[in-house]
N, C-alpha and C positions, 0 to 999 in steps of 0.2 A: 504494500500500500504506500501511495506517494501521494501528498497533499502538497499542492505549488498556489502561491499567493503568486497573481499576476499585476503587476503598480503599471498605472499611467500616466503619462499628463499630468503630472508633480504639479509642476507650476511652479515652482518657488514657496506653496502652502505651508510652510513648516508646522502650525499646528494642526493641521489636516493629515498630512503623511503619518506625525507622532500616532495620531488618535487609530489610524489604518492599522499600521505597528504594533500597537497595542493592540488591537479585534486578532490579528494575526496570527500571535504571538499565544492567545487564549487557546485559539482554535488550535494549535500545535503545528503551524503548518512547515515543512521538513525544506523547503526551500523556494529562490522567488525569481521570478522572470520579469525584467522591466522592459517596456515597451519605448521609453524615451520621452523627452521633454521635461526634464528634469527640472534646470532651471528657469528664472523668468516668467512671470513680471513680480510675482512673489517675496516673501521676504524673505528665506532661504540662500544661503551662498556656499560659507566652508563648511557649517552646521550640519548642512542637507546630504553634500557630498561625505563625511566623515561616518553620517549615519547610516548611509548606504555603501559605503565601506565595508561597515560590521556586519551584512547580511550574508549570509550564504543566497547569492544572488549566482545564479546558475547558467544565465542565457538576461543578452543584452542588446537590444537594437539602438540606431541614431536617429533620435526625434529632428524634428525639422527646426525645433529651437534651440536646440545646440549648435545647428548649423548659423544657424543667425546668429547665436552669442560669437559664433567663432568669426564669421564675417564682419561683427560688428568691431570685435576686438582685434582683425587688422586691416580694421579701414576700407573695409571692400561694399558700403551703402551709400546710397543717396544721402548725404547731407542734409539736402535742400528740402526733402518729402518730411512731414510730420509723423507719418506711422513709420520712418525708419529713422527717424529724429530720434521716436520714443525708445525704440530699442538701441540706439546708441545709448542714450540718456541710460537705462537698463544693465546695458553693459558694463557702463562706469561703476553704477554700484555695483555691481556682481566683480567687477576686479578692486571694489576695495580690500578683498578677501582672498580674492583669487587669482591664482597666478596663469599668466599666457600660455604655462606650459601645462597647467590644469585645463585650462581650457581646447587644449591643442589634440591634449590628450586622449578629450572627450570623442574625439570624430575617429578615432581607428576603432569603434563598433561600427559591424557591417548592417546594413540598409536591412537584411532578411537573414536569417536561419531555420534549421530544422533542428527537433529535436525526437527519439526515436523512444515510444514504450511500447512493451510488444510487439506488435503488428503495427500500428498506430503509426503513421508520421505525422507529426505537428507542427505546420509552418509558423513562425513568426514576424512579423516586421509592423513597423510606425503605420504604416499606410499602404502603399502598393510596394512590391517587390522592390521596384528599380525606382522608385519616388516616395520621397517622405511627408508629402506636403500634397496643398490640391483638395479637390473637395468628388471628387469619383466616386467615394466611398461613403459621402454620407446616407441616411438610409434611404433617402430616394433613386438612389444610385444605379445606376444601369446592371444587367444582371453580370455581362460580359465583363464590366469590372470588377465586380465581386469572384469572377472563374478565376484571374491571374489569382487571386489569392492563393487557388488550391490547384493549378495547372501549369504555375509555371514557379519552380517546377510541381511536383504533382506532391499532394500531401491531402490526408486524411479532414484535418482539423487545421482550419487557418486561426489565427490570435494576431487582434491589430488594435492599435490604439486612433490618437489623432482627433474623431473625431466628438471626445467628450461626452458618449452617448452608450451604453448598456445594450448589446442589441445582440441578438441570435437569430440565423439566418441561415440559409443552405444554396450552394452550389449549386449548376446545373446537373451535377450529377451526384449528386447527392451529399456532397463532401459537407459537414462542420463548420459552420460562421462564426466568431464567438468576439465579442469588444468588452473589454472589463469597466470600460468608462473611465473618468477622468476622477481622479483624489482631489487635484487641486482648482479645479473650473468647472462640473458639471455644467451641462449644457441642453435645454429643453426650447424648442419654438411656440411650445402650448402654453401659455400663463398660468394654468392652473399648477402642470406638473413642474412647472420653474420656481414653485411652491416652496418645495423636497431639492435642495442645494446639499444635503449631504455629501459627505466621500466616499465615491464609491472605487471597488475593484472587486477583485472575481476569485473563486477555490477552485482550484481544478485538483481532482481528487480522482488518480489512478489507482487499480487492482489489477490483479491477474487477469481479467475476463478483458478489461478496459479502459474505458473512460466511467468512472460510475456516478461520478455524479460534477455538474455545471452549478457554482455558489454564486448569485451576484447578490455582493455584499455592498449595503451600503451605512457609513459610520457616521455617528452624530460628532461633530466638533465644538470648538468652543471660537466660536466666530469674532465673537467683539473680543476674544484675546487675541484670535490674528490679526484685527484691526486695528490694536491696542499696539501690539508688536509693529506693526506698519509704520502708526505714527513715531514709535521710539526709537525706531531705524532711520528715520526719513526716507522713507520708500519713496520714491518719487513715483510719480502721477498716481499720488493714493485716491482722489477723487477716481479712477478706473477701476482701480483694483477695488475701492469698497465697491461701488456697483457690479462687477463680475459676482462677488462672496455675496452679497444680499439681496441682490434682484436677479444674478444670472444673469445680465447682459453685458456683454464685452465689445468694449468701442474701439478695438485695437486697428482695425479699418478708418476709424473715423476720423478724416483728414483734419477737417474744419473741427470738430473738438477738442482736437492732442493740439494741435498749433493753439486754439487759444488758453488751453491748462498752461503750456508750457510758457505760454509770455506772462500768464497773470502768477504761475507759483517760483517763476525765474527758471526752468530749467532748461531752457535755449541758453543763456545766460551760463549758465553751469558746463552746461555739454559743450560750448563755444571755447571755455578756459581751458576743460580737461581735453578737446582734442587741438589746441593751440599747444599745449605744454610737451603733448605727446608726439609732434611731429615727426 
């Protein structure tokens, strides 16, 4: 018998991931697969990393915001754009802690793996095979995108992260869908069910026969202490991040919004100093 705690879409949540950990850690579960996106926009930096250090963490994809942290951290964004303003802005705090080669480091996980129980193959990856990023796979998603999951190459059971959402699904040929959801941004379009911001991720619990049983766990946290910890940090663009944690909605797209946080709490200002210093 093997019970695997599957983590996604961190976020930088640090009280959210703790709270996961802890459900985890009850349930006894014998080791854990991260799907990627660890850090950003969250308050999390060496903490998050050190803590996920300690896991017997067995199997590791690269989320699409590690790629950005690493893009961001040498210079390789638009300046001029506000949604990649904010993640520079992002950046800066994430290396008050963390070093280039931390960060450098993070991008030698591959995009996909498999992992093998009995008979059983179980593909892994952020999002599609060869792309970690994209919106293909949300649940409206075309079916023929949902097949690379389990065809290419071919695997029983696909496991993806990305896009913040709980969902079980089947291939054209009958193959295993499965998303643990997001610990640190859940994500819902219905108002009702954006209700329930819990943290969620997933048990996958093998025996001899199988696959015996699909967990989608979701953990209550203690919100107004990660918002509590936001301000203590000076999180920058904390107005985003409280609205992601309390209403579920994420304005990391929204041009016209991040440009004017960023003039009215000074961190164009900020981001202007630290990438002037750092030429």
């Amino acid at each position: 018998m093997t019970k695997i705690a599957v983590l996604s879409d961190i976020h930088g949540n640090t009280t959210a991931l703790n709270a996961v950990l802890e459900d985890a850690l009850s349930l006894q579960v014998d080791e854990y697969w991260l799907l990627g996106d660890i850090l950003m926009p969250g308050t999390g930096r060496k903490n998050i990393l050190e803590t996920l250090a300690d896991l017997p963490i067995t199997a590791q994809v690269l989320g699409n915001w590690e790629y950005s942290l690493w893009r961001a951290c040498h210079r390789k964004l638009d300046e001029t754009k506000p949604s990649l303003r904010y993640l520079l802005r992002q950046c800066q705090y994430i290396m008050e802690e963390v070093s280039q080669e931390e960060i450098d480091a993070l991008q030698n996980y591959p995009l996909q793996i498999h992992r093998q129980f009995g008979d059983l193959t179980i593909g892994l990856s952020h999002h599609l095979p060869d792309k970690n990023w994209g919106r293909e796979l949300i649940h409206l998603g075309k079916q023929e995108d949902f097949d690379r999951l389990v065809t290419d190459p071919a695997c029983d059971i696909a496991v993806y992260g990305h896009i913040h959402q709980q969902l079980l699904r089947y291939g054209s040929g009958g193959q295993l869908i499965l998303n643990p959801g997001s610990i640190g941004q859940p994500f819902f379009l219905s108002s009702n069910l954006r209700r329930d911001l819990r943290a969620q991720y997933m048990i996958l619990e093998f025996d001899e026969k199988g696959l015996k049983d699909v967990d989608f766990r979701r953990v209550d946290y203690d919100v107004q202490a990660e918002l509590q910890l936001a301000k203590d940090l000076n999180l920058p663009y904390y107005q985003v991040y409280y609205e992601s944690l309390v209403k579920g909605i994420h304005h990391t797209h929204n041009q016209d919004l991040l440009h004017e946080i960023a003039q009215e709490q000074g961190h164009d200002a900020e981001l202007d100093d630290w990438l002037s210093s750092n030429v």
